[in-house]
C-alpha positions as CSV (number, residue, x, y, z in Angstrom):
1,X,115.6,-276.4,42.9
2,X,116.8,-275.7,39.3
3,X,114.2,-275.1,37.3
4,X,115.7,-277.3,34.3
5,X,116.3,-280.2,37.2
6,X,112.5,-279.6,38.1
7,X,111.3,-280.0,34.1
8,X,113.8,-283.2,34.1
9,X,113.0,-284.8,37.3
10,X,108.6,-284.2,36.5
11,X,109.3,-285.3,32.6
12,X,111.3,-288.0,33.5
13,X,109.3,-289.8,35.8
14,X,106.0,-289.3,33.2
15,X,108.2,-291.1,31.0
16,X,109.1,-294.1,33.5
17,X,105.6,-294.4,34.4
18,X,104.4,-294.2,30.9
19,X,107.0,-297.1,30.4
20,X,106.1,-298.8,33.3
21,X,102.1,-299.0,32.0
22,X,102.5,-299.5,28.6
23,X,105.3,-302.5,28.7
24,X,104.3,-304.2,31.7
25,X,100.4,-303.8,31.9
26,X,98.6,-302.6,28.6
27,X,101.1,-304.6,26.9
28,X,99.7,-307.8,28.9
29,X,96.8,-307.2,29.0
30,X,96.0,-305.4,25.7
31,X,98.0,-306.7,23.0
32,X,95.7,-305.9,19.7
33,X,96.1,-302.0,21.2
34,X,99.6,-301.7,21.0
35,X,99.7,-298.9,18.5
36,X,97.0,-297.3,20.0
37,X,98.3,-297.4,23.5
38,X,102.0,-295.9,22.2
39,X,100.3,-293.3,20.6
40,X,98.6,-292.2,23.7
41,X,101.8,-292.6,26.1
42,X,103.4,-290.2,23.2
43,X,100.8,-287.6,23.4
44,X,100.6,-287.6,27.2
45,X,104.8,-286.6,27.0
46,X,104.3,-284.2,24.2
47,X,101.4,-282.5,25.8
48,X,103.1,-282.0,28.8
49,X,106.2,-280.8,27.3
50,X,103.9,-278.5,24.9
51,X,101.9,-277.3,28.2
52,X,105.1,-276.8,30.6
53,X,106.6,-274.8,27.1
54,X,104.3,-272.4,26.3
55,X,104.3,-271.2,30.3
56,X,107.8,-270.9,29.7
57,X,107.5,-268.9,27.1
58,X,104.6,-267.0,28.5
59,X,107.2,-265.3,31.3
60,X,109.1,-263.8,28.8
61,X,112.3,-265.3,30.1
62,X,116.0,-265.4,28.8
63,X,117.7,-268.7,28.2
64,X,114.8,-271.3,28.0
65,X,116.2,-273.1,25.0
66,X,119.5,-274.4,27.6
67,X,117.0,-274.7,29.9
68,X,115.1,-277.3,27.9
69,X,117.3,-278.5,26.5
70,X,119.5,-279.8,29.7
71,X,116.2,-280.7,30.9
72,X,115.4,-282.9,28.1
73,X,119.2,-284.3,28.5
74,X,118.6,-285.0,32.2
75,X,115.1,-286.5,31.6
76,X,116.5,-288.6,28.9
77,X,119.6,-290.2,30.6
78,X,117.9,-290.1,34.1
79,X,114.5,-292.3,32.9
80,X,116.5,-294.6,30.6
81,X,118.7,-295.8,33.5
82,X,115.4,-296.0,35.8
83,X,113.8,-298.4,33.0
84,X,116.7,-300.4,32.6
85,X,117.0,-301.3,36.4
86,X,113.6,-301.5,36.6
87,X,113.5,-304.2,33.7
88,X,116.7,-306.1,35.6
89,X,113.7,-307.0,38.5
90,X,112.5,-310.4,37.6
91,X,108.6,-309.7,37.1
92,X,109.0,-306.5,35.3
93,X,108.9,-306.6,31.6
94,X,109.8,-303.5,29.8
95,X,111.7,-304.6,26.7
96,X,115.0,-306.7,27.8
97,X,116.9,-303.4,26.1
98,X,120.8,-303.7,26.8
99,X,122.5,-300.7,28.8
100,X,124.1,-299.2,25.6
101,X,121.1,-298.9,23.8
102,X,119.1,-297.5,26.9
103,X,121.5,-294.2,27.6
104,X,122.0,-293.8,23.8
105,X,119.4,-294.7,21.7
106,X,116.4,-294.4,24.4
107,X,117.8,-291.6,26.0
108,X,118.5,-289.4,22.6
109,X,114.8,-290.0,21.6
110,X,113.2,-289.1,24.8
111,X,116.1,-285.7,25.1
112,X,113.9,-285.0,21.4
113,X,110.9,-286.0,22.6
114,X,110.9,-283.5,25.5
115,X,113.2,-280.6,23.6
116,X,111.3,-280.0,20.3
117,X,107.6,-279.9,21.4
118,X,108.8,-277.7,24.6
119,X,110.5,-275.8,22.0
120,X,107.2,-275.1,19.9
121,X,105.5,-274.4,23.2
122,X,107.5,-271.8,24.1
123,X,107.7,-270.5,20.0
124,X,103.5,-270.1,20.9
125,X,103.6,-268.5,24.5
126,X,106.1,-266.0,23.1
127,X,104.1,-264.8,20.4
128,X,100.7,-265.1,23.0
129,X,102.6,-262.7,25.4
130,X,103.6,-260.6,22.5
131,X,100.0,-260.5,21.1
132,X,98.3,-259.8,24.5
133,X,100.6,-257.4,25.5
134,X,99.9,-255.0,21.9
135,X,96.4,-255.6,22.8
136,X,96.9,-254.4,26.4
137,X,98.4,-250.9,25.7
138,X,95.8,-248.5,24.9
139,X,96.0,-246.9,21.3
140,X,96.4,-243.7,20.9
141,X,95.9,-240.8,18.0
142,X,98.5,-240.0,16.2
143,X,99.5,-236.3,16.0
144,X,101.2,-235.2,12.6
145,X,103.6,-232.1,12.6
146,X,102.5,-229.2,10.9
147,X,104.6,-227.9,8.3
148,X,104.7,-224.2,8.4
């Protein structure tokens, strides 16, 4: 699988299940906690984006902000259609948000929401891989010429 279709399709679904239990059960069932509940559906997202990031940039590889970028895109569009069907099932309460605003709006702040913290992930794991590896290589004297 590609590996920005991997991040998109694992992202997106965290997102549609963090949707899923914050509008239709804590919601319900909590309503005093909304803020705090939000806050920790945002943190689960940005912690997994920040995790999932600084592996990334760990490896060294070429190319990770397209990568993360289409994957943020996919994860966006992809989980902002699921929540909008999902809400069209009569029992299912997850905001009564129109189509439009779902794949632009929604979608534009999730693509963000997954982009910029997997961007500062990877910012750290580069500079971790950089750091370990000077630490890895053995120092050695240095030997001056001699002028004669």
């Amino acid at each position: 699988m590609t590996a920005w279709v991997l991040r998109a399709t694992v992202l997106g679904a965290l997102v549609v299940a963090c949707r899923v239990l914050l509008d239709g059960f804590a919601m319900v069932s909590w309503p005093t906690y909304g803020t705090f509940w939000r806050a920790a559906c945002l943190l689960v997202i940005i912690a997994a984006a920040v995790t999932w990031g600084v592996r990334d940039g760990r490896t060294g590889d070429d190319g990770l902000i397209v990568r993360w970028l289409a994957a943020g895109l996919g994860a966006g569009l992809a989980s902002s259609a699921v929540c909008w069907a999902l809400d069209q099932i009569p029992g299912i309460e997850l905001g009564d948000a129109g189509i439009l605003y779902e794949l632009t709006s929604a979608a534009s702040f999730i693509m963000l929401l997954v982009f910029l913290p997997a961007m500062v992930g990877v910012a750290f794991g580069h500079s971790r891989a950089r750091r370990s590896s000077e630490t890895a290589a053995p120092a050695t004297e240095q030997q001056f010429a001699t002028a004669n």
